[in-house]
N, C-alpha and C positions, 0 to 999 in steps of 0.2 A: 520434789523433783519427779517421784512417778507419777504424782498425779497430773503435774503439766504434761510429762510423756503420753498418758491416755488420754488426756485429753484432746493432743495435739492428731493421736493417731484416730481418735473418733473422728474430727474433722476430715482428714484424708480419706476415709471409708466413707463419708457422707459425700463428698465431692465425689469421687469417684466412681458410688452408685449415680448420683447423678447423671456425670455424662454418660455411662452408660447406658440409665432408660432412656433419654435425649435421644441418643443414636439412631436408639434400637427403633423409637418412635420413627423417628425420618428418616432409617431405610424402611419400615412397613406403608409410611406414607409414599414413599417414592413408588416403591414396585404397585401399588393400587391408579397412582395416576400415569404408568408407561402401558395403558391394552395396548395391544395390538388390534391392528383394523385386519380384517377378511376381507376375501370377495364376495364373500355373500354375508352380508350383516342385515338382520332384522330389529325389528322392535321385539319385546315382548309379548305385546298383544298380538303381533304376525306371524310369532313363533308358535304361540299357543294355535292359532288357528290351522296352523300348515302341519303341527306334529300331533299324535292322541295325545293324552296326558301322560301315560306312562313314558313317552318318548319326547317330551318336552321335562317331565323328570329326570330321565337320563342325560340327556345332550343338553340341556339349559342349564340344570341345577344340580348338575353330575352329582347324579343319585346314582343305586344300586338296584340292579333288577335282583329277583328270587334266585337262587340258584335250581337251576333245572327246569325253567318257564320259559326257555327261546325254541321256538319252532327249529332254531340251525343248532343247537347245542351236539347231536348227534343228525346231523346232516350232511348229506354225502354227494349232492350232485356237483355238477361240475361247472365251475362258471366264476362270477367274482362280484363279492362282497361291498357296497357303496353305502355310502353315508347318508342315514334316512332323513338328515336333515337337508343336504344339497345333492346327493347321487353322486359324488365324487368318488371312483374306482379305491377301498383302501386295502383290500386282500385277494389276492389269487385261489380259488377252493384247493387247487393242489399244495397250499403252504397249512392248512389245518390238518388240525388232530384231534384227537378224542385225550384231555387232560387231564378228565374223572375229577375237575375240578364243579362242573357243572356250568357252567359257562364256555360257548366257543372260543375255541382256541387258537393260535395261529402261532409258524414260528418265525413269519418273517413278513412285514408288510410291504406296499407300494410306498418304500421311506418318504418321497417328497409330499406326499399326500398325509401324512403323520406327520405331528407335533408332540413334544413332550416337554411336560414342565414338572416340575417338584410339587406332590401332593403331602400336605402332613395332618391330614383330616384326621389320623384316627392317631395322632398323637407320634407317629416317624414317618421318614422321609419313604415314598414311593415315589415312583415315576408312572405319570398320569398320561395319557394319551387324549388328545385332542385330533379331530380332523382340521388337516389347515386352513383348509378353504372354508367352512364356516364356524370353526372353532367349538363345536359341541364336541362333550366327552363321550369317549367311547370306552374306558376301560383303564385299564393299569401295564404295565412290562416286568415281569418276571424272568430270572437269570435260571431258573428251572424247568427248562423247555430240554426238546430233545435234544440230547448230550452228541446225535450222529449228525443233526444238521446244522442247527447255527447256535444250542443251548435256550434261545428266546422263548418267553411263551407271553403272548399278547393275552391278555385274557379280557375279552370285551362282551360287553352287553350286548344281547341278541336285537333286541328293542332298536340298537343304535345303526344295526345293520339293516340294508333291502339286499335283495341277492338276485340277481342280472345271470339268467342262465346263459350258458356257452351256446354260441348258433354250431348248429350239426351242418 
């Protein structure tokens, strides 16, 4: 009798992993075939031409630049930050800080010009930032920004930025 009993429960636990990889298969399949289109979409080979390598690292293949290798990490003029892959406006210079993370900081972007999705690249759940309009990444969103203005801290790759000074 107990041996029909485990047997009968070994069957349940084989089925049940089943569906479960099944699933788990076709939601990964799903979310790979729903992209999203941009307004600005290139090829590959068009990206590579229009950005250096290091910024087609970043924004194409959301890499990670050095920490403390952005000309803006500790920059302080006055103006707003665009997306070196399309020039889309995504930060204001008066919403940055100095984070001592090594990387520029911000604590609050031009929202409609941000996207964010779930990154689990290094094994848990972050939140990635993407510019909307051509979809390269720009960084990650931290809930450890200034605690006086909004708590946020964008922490984005210098690489992914151009910086458009203020007319005087």
């Amino acid at each position: 009798m107990l041996n029909l009993l485990l047997h009968n429960m070994k069957k349940i636990v084989i089925i049940f992993l089943g569906i479960v990889l099944v699933s788990c298969q076709s939601i990964a399949q799903k979310k790979e075939t729903s992209k999203k289109k941009y307004a600005i979409e290139k090829t590959k080979e068009e990206w590579k031409k229009a950005l250096t390598p290091m910024q087609f690292y970043v924004l194409r293949q959301a890499g990670t630049e050095r920490p403390n290798t952005s000309e803006y990490t500790y920059f302080k003029e006055k103006g707003t930050f665009v997306c070196a892959g399309c020039e889309v406006p995504l930060y204001n210079s008066d919403r940055k800080f100095n984070s001592g993370t090594g990387w520029p900081s911000f604590d609050k972007a031009i929202e409609k010009n941000i996207e964010t999705d779930t990154d689990y690249k290094i094994g848990y759940a972050r939140t990635e930032l993407k510019c909307n309009n051509c979809g390269g990444h720009l960084g990650h969103r931290f809930n450890d920004g200034p605690r006086e203005t909004t708590g946020i801290r964008d922490c984005i790759n210098g690489v992914a930025l151009k910086f458009i000074p203020r007319k005087k």
